[in-house]
VOGU-661647 format. One record per residue (C-alpha): residue number from 0; x, y, z. Coordinates in steps of 0.5 Angstrom, whole numbers. Each point is the difference from the previous one (the first is absolute). Layout:
% residues N
<bado resi="NUM" u="X" v="Y" w="Z"/>
...
END
This chain:
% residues 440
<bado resi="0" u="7" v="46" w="-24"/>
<bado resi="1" u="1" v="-6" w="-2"/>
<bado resi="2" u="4" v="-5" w="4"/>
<bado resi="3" u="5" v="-6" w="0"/>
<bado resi="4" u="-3" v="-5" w="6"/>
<bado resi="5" u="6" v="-5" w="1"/>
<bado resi="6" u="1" v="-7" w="3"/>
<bado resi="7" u="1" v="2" w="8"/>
<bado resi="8" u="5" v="-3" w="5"/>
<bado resi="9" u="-5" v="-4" w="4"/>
<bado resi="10" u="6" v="-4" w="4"/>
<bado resi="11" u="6" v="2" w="1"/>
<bado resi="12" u="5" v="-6" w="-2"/>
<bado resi="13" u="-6" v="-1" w="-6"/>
<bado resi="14" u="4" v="3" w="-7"/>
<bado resi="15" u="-7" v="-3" w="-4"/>
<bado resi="16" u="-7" v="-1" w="1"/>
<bado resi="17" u="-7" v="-2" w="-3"/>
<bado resi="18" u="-5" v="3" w="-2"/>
<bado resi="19" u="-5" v="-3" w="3"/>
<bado resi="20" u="-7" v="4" w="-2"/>
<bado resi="21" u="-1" v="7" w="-1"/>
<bado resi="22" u="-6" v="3" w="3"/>
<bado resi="23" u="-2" v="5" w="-3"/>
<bado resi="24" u="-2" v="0" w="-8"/>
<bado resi="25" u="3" v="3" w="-6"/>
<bado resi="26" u="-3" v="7" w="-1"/>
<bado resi="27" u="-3" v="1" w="7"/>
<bado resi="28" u="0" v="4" w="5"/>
<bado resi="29" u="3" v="-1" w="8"/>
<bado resi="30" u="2" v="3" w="6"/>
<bado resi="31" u="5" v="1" w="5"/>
<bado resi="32" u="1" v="-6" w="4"/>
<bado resi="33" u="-4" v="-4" w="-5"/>
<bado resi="34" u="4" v="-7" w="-1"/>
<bado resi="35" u="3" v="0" w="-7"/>
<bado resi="36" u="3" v="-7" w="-1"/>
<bado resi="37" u="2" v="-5" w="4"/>
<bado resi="38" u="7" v="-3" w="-1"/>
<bado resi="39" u="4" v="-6" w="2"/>
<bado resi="40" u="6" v="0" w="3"/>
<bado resi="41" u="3" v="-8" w="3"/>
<bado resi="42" u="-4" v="2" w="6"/>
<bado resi="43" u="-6" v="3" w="-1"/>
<bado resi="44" u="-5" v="4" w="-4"/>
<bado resi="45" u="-1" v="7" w="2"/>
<bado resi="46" u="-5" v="5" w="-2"/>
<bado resi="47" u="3" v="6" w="-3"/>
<bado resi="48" u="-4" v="7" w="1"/>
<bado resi="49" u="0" v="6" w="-4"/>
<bado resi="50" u="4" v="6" w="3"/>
<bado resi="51" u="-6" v="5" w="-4"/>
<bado resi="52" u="-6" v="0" w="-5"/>
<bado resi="53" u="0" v="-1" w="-6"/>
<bado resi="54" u="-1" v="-5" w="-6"/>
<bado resi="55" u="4" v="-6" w="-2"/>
<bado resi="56" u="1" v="2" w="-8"/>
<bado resi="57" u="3" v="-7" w="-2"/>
<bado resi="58" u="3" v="-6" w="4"/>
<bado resi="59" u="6" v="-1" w="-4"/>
<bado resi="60" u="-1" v="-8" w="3"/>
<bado resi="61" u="-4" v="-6" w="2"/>
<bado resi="62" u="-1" v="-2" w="6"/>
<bado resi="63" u="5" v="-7" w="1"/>
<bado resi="64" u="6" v="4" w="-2"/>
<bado resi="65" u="6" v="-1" w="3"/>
<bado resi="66" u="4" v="7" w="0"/>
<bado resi="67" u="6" v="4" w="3"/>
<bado resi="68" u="-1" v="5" w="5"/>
<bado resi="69" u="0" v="6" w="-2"/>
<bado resi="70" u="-3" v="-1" w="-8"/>
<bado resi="71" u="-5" v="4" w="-2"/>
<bado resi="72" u="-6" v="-5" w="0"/>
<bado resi="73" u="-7" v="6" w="-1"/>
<bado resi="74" u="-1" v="7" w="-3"/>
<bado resi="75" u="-4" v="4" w="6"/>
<bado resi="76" u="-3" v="6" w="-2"/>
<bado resi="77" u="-3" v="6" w="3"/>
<bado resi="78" u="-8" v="-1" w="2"/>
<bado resi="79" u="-4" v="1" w="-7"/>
<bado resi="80" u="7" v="0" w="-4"/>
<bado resi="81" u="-1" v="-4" w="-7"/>
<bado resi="82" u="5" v="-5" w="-2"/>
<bado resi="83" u="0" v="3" w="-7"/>
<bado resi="84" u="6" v="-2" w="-5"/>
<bado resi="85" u="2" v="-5" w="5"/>
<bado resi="86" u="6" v="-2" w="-5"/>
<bado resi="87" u="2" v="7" w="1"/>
<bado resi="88" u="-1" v="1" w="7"/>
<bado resi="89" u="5" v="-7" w="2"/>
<bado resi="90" u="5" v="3" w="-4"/>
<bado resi="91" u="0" v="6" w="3"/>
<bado resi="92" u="0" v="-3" w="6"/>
<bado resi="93" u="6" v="-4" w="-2"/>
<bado resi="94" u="-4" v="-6" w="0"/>
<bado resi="95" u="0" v="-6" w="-6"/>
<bado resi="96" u="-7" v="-2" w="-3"/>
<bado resi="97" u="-5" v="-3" w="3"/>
<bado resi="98" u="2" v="-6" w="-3"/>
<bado resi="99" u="7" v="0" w="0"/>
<bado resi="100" u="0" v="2" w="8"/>
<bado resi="101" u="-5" v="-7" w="0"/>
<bado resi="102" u="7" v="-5" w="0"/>
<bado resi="103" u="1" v="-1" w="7"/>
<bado resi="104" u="1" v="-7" w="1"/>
<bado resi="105" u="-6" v="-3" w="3"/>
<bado resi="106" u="-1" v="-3" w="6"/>
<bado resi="107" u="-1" v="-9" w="0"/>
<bado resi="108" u="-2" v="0" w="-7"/>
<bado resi="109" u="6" v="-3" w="-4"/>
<bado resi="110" u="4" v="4" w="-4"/>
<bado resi="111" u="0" v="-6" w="-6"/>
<bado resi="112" u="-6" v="-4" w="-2"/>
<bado resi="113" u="-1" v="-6" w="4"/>
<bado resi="114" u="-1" v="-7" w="-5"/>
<bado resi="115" u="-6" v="-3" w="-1"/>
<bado resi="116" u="-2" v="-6" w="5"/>
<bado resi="117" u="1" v="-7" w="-2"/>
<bado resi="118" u="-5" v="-2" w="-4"/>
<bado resi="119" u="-3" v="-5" w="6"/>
<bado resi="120" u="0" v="6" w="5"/>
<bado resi="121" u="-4" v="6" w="-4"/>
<bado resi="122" u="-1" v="7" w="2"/>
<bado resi="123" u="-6" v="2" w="3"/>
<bado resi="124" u="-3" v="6" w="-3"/>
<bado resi="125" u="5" v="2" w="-5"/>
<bado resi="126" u="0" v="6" w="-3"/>
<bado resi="127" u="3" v="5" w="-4"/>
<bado resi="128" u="8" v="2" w="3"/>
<bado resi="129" u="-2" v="5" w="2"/>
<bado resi="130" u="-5" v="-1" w="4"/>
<bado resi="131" u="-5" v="4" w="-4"/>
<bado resi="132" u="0" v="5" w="-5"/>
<bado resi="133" u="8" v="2" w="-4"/>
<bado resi="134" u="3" v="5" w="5"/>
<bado resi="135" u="8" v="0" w="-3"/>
<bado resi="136" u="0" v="-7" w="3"/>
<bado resi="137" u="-2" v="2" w="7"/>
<bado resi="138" u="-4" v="-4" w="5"/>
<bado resi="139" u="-5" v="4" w="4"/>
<bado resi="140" u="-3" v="-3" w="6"/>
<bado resi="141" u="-1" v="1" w="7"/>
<bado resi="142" u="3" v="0" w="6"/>
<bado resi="143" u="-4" v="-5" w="3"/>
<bado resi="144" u="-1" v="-4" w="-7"/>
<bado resi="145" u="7" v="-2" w="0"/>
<bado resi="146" u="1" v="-1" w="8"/>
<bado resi="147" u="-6" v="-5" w="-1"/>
<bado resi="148" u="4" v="-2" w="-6"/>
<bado resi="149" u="6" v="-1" w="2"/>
<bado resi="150" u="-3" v="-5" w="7"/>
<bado resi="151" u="-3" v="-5" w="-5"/>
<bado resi="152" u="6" v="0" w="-4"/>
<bado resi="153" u="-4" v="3" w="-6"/>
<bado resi="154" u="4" v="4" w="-5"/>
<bado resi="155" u="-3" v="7" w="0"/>
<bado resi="156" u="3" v="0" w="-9"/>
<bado resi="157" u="-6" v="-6" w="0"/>
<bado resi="158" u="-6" v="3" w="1"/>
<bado resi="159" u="-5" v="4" w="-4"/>
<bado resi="160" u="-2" v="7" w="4"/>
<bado resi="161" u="-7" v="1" w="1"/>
<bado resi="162" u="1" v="7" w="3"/>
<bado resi="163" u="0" v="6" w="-3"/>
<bado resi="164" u="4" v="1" w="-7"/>
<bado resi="165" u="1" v="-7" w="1"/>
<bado resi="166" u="4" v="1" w="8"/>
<bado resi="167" u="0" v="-8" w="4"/>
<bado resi="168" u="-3" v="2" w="5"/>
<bado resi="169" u="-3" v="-5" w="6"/>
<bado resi="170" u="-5" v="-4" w="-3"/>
<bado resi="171" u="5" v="-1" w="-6"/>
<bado resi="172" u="4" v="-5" w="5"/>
<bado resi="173" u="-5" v="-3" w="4"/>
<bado resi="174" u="-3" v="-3" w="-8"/>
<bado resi="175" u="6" v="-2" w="-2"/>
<bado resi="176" u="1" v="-4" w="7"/>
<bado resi="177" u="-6" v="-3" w="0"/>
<bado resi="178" u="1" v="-3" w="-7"/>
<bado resi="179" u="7" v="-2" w="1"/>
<bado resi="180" u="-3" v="-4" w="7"/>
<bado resi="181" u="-6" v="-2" w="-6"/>
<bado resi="182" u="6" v="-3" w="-4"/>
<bado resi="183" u="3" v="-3" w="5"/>
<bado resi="184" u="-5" v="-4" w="2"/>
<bado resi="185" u="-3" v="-2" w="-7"/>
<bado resi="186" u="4" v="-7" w="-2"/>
<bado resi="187" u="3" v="1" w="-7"/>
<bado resi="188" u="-5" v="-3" w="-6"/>
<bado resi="189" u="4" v="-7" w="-4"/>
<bado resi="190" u="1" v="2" w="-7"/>
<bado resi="191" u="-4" v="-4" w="-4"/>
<bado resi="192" u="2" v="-7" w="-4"/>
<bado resi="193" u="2" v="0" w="-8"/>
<bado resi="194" u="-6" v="-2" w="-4"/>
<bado resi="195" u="-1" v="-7" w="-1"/>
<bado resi="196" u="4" v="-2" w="7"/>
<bado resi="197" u="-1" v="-5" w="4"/>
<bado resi="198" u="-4" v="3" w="7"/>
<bado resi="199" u="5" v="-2" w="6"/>
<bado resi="200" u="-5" v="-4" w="6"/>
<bado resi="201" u="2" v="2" w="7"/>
<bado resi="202" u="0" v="-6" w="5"/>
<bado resi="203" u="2" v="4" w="5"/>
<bado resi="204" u="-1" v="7" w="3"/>
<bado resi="205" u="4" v="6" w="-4"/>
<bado resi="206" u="5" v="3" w="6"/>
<bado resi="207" u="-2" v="8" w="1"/>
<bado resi="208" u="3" v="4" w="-5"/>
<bado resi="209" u="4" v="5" w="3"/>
<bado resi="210" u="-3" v="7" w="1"/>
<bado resi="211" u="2" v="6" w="-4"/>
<bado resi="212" u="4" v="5" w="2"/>
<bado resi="213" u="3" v="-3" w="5"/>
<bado resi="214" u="8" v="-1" w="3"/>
<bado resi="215" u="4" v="-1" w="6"/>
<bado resi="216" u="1" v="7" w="2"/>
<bado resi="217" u="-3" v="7" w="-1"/>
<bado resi="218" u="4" v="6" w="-1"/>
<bado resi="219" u="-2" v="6" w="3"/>
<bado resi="220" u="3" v="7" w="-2"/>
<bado resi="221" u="4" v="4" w="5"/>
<bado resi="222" u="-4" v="6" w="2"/>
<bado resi="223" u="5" v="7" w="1"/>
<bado resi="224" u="-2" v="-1" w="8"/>
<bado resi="225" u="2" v="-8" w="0"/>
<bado resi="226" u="7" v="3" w="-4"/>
<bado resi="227" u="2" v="5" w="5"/>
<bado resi="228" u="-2" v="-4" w="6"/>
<bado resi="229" u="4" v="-5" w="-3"/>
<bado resi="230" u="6" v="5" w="-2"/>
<bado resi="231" u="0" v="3" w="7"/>
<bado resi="232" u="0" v="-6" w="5"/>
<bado resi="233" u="5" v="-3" w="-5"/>
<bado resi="234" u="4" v="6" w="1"/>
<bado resi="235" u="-1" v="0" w="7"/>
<bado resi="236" u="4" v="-8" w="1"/>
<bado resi="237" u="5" v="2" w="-4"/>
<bado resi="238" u="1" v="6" w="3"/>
<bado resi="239" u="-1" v="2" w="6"/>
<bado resi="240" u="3" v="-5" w="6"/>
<bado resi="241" u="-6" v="-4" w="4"/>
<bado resi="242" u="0" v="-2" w="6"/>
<bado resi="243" u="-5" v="-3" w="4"/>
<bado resi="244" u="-3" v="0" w="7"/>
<bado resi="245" u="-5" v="-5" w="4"/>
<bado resi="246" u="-5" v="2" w="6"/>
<bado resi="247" u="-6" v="-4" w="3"/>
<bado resi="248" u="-5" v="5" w="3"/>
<bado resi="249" u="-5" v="-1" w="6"/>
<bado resi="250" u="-6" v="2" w="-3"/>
<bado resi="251" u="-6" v="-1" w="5"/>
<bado resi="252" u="0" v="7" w="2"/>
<bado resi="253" u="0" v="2" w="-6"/>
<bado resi="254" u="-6" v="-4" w="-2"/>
<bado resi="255" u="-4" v="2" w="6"/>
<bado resi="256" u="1" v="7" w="-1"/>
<bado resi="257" u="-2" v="0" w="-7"/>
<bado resi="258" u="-6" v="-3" w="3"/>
<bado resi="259" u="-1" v="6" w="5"/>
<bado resi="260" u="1" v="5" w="-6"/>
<bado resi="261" u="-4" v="-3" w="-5"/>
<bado resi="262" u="-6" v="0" w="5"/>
<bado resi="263" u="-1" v="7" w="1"/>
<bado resi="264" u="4" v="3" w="-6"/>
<bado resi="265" u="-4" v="2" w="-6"/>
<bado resi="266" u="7" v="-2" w="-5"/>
<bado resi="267" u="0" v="-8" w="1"/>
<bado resi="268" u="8" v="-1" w="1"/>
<bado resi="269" u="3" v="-6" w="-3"/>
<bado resi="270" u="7" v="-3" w="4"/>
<bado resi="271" u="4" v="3" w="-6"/>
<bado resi="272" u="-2" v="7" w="2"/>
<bado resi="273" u="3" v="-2" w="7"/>
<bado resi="274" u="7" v="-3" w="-3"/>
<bado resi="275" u="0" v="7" w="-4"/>
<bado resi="276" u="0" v="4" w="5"/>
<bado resi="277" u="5" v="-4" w="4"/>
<bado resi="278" u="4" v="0" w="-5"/>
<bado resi="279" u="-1" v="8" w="0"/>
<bado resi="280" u="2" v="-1" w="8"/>
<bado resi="281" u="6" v="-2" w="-1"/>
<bado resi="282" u="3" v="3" w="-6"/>
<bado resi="283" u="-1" v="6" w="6"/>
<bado resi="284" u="3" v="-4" w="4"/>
<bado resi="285" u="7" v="-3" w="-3"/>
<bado resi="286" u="-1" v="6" w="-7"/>
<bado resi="287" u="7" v="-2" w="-3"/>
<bado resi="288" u="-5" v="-5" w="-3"/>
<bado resi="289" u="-4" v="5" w="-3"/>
<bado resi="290" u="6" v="2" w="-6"/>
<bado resi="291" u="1" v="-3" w="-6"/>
<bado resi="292" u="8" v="1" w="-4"/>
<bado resi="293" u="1" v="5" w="-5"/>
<bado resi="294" u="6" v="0" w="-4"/>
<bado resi="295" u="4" v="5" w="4"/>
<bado resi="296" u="-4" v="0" w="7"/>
<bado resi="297" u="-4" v="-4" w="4"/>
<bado resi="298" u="-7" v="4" w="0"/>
<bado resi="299" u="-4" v="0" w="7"/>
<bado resi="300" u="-6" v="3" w="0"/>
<bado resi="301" u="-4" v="3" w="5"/>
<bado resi="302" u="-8" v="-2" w="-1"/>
<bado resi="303" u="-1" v="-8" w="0"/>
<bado resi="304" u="-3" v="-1" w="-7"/>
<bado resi="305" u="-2" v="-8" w="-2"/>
<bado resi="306" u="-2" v="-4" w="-6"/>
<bado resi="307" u="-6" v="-4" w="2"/>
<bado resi="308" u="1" v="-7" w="-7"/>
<bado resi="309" u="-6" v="-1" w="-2"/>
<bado resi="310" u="-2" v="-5" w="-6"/>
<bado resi="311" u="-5" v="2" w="-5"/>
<bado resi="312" u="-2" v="-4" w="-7"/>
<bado resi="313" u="6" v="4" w="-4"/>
<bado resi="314" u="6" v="-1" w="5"/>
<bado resi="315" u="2" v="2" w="7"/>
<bado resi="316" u="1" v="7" w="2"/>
<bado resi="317" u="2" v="3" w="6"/>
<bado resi="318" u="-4" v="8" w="2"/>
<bado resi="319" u="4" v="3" w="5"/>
<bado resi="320" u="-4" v="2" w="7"/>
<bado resi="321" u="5" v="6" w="1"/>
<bado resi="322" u="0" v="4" w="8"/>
<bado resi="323" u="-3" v="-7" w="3"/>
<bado resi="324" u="4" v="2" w="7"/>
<bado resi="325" u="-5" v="6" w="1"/>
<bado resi="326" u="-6" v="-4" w="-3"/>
<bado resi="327" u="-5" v="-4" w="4"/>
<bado resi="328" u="-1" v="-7" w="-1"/>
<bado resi="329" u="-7" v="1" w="-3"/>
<bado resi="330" u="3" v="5" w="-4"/>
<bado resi="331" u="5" v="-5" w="-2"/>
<bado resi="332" u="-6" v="-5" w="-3"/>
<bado resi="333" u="-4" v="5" w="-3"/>
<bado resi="334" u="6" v="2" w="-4"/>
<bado resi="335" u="2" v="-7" w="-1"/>
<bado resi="336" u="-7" v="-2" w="-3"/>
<bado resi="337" u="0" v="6" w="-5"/>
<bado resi="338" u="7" v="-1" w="-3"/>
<bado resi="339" u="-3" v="-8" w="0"/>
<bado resi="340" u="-7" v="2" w="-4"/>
<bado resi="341" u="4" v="6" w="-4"/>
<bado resi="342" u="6" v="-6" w="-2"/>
<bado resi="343" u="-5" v="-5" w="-2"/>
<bado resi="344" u="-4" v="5" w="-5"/>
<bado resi="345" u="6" v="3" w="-3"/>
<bado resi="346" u="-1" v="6" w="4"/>
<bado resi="347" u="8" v="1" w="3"/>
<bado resi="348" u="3" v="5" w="-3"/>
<bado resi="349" u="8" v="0" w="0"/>
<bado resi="350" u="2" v="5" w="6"/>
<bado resi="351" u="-4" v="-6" w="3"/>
<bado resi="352" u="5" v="-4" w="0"/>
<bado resi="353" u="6" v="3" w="2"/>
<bado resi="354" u="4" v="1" w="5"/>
<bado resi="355" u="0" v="-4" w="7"/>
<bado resi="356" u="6" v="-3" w="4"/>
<bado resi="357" u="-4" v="-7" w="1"/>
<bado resi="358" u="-6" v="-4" w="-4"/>
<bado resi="359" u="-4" v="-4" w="4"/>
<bado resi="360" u="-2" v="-6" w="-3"/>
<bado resi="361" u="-5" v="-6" w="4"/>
<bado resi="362" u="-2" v="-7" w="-4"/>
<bado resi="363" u="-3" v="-2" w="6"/>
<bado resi="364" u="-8" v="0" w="-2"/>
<bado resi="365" u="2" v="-6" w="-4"/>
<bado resi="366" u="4" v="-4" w="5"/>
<bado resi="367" u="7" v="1" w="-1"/>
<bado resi="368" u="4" v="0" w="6"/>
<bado resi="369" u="6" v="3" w="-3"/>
<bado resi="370" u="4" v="3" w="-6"/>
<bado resi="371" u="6" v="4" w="-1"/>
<bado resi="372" u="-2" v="6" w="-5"/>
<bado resi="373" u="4" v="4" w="-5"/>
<bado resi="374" u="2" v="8" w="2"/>
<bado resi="375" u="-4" v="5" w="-4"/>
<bado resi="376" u="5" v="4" w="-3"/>
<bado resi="377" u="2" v="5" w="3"/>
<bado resi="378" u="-2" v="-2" w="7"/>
<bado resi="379" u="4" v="-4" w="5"/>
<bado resi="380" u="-4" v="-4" w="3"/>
<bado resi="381" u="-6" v="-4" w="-2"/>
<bado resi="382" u="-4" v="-4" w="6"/>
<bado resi="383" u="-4" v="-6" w="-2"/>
<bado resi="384" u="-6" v="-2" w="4"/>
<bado resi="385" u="-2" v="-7" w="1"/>
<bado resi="386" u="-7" v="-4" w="3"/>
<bado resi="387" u="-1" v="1" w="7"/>
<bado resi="388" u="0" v="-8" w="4"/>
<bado resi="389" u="-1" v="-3" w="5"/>
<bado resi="390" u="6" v="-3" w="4"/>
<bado resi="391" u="3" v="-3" w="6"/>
<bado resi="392" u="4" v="5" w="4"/>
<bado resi="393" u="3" v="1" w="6"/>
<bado resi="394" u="-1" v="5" w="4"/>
<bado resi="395" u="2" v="1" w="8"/>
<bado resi="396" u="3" v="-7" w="0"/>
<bado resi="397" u="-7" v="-3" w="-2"/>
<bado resi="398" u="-3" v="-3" w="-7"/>
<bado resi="399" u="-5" v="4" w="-1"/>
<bado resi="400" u="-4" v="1" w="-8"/>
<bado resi="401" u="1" v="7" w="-4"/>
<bado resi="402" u="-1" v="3" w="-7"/>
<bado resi="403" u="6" v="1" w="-2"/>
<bado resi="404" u="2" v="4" w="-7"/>
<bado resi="405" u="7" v="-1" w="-4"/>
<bado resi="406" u="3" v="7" w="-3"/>
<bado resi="407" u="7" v="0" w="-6"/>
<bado resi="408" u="2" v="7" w="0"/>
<bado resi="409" u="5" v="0" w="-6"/>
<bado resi="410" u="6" v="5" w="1"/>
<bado resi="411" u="4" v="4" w="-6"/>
<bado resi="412" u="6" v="0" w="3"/>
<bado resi="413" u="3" v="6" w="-2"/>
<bado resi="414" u="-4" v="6" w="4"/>
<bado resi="415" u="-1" v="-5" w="6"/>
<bado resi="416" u="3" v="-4" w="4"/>
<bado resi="417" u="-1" v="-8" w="3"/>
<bado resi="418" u="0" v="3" w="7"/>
<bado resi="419" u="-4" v="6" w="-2"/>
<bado resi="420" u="-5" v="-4" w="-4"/>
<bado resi="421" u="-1" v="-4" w="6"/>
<bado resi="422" u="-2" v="5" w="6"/>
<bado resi="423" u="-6" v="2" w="-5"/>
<bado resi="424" u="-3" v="-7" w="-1"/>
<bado resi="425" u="1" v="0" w="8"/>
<bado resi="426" u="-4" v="7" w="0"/>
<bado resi="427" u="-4" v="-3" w="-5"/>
<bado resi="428" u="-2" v="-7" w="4"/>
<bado resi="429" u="0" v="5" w="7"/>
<bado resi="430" u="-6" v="4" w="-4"/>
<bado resi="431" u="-4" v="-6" w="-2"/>
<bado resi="432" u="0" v="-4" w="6"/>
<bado resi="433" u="-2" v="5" w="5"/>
<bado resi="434" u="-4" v="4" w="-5"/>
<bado resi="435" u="-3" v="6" w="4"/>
<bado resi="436" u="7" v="4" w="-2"/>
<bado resi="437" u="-4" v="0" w="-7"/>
<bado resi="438" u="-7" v="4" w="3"/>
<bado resi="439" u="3" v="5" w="4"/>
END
């Protein structure tokens, strides 16, 4: 019996989301728990899964369709069911036409045409507007064509696909990079003189023609990432009222214990991995930091749960280690290098990114000293990590030479109070400088 399959909820606050790919092909056959399609939401992009066999009779869209949560996206059938008179099953099913159900606005192609360039810049590649053959004026490329097309500034509506049914693909955009490259590098030829006009002598070198192509700036597109992180920090300064905590650490023993431990873990521990746990160690220790505000109660919760900031091509993004008061600090890393190589390959789904109490954020490892960073909403705090350094301190009296590692913690006010936020950046400080407290 044939099926509507509908664009699913993949994240909770997302009322659309794209489709990115499918996985299995119009007319063949999958398994329960076989991936599907992916879709894109402003976090992620997450594999959906069959929830039985079957067959996938039709895909009512293209992969790079932004489509409400909720609309029919596929036609499933049982396995060996024929799609038929597909016209008849769709509006059996309720369902408009296939190409009527193809209008979804696609994502980062414009809505309008764009207008040629300027005469001394022009397009590399161009093909025909639709970027293949006449589909009802639709563009069909892959994802990762527009991605690459979108980085070097190239419009999608300007190139000829060489993929299947004339779809851009990969090899589509690095040609036309290539040939805008090749253009801007080729001095502009001069236009020949009238007939029977005197040929001009120079006496002196000709200033180099400015290259094609060329400007004073580049644009480059926002992503759905880049727009939700834009979005949500700016919500966050406007709304949620910052206040800010500094700490210098001690960190000798820090370092002379992770030394200890990497020479006989077979999990090698990095100096963030520390600070996580202590971080986990005094949310433990002072657990009114380990709430977030909610409009009608301050939710407190019972398991200590930390976004670790983790930089990737396409934007920051903040997994969440959930349970770290009860894990190991080889635990810890493991899991902090799995979100890392997951993050960095696309691989995070969103349920990876929600929740926690505090986000962990160090730019130490380019030699920033300190910052102050902004809260990830809901959260209530974030604390932000700079380089260990060496510096004179005074120690028994005495002027004796240390490492020394500068912390902001930024504070929403609203769950927590100044004082609150204080004995937790003590606690936090307690752990780093006497660090066995973080392996037993």
């Amino acid at each position: 019996m044939a099926e509507l399959f509908r664009m699913p909820a993949v994240a909770a606050d997302a009322a659309t989301a794209v489709l990115s790919a499918w996985q299995v092909a119009e007319g063949a056959s999958f398994t329960k728990d076989d991936a599907l399609v992916s879709i894109e939401t402003d976090k992620a992009e997450v594999d959906v899964s069959a929830e039985r066999d079957g067959v996938l009779l039709k895909a009512l869209y293209e992969a790079g369709v932004e489509i409400e949560v909720g609309d029919p996206i596929a036609v499933l059938g049982a396995v060996g069911e024929q799609a038929g008179d597909l016209d008849a099953l769709l509006a059996e099913l309720g369902v408009a036409a296939p190409g009527e159900a193809r209008q979804a606005v696609r994502r980062d192609v414009p809505e309008e045409p764009v207008a040629p360039a300027p005469s001394d810049t022009p397009a590399p590649s161009a093909g025909p507007a639709s970027g293949g053959p006449d589909r009802g004026g639709r563009i069909f490329s892959s994802p990762l064509a527009r991605r690459l097309a979108r980085e070097a500034g190239l419009g999608i509506e300007a190139l000829t696909g060489t993929g299947p049914g004339g779809r851009i693909v990969r090899r589509d955009v690095e040609t036309a990079v290539a040939a805008r490259r090749a253009q801007a590098t080729e001095p502009p030829a001069a236009p020949a003189p009238p007939a029977g006009a005197p040929v001009a002598r120079a006496t002196t070198p000709a200033a180099p023609a400015p290259e094609a192509g060329t400007g004073d700036h580049e644009d480059i597109p926002h992503t759905r990432m880049r727009r939700a992180i834009a979005r949500r920090l700016t919500e966050s300064k406007q709304h949620t009222p910052h206040f800010y905590l500094r700490a210098t650490c001690a960190v000798d023993e820090l370092l002379a214990l992770r030394r200890r431990i990497n020479a006989v873990s077979p999990v090698k521990i990095s100096v963030n991995d520390l600070l996580i746990k202590a971080v986990a160690t005094a949310h433990t220790q002072v657990p009114e930091m380990n709430a977030v505000w909610q409009p009608d109660a301050v939710r407190r919760f019972r398991t200590v749960d930390v976004s670790v900031a983790v930089a990737t091509d396409t934007g920051l993004v903040t997994p969440v280690l959930r349970g770290i008061e009860d894990l190991s600090v080889s635990a810890i890393a493991t899991r902090t290098r799995a979100f890392a190589e997951r993050a960095r390959s696309g691989g995070l789904v969103p349920a990876d990114l929600e929740g926690g109490s505090i986000t962990v954020s160090n730019l130490g490892m380019y030699g920033v000293e300190e910052f102050a960073a902004i809260i990830n909403p809901p959260q209530a705090a974030i604390l932000a990590i700079g380089a260990a350094r060496d510096e004179a301190v005074v120690r028994d009296g005495a002027v004796t030479a240390a490492k020394v590692l500068g912390v902001v913690l930024s504070v929403d006010h609203r769950p927590v109070d100044g004082a609150v936020a204080a004995r937790w950046l003590a606690a936090f400080t307690e752990a780093v400088e006497n660090p066995v407290r973080l392996v037993v």
